[in-house]
N, C-alpha and C positions, 0 to 999 in steps of 0.2 A: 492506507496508513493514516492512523489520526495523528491532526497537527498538534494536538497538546499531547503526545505521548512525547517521552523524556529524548534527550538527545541519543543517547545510549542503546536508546529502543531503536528508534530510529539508523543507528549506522549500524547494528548486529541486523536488521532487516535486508540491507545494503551489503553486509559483509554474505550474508545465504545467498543473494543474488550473484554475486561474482564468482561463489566455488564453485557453483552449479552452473553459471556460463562458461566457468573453466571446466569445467567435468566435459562437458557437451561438447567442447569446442572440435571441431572438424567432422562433427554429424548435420546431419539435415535439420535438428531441431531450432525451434525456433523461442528466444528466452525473451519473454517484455516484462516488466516492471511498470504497476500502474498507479499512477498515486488521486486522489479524489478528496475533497470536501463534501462533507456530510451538509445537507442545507433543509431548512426543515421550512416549507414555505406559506406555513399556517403562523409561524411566526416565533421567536425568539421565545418567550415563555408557552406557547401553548403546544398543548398533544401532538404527536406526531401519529396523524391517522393516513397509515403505510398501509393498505390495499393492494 
């Protein structure tokens, strides 16, 4: 999930996560939620050369 998307984005993300571990709930399945910053470590303005 990107951190500058809108608050909005962000709890509708949150609200799929929850119907869908309520869907599942009392099966074997196993539900995660992963959240990550993007880092680009050539540096703040330049290319991201993603190989």
């Amino acid at each position: 999930m990107d951190n500058k998307k809108s608050k909005a984005e962000k709890i509708e993300l949150l609200r799929e996560y929850f119907l869908l571990k309520n869907k599942l709930d009392g099966t074997n399945e196993t539900i995660k939620i992963l959240f990550a910053t993007a880092y680009n470590k050539f540096g703040e303005e330049n290319e991201w050369k993603q190989s």
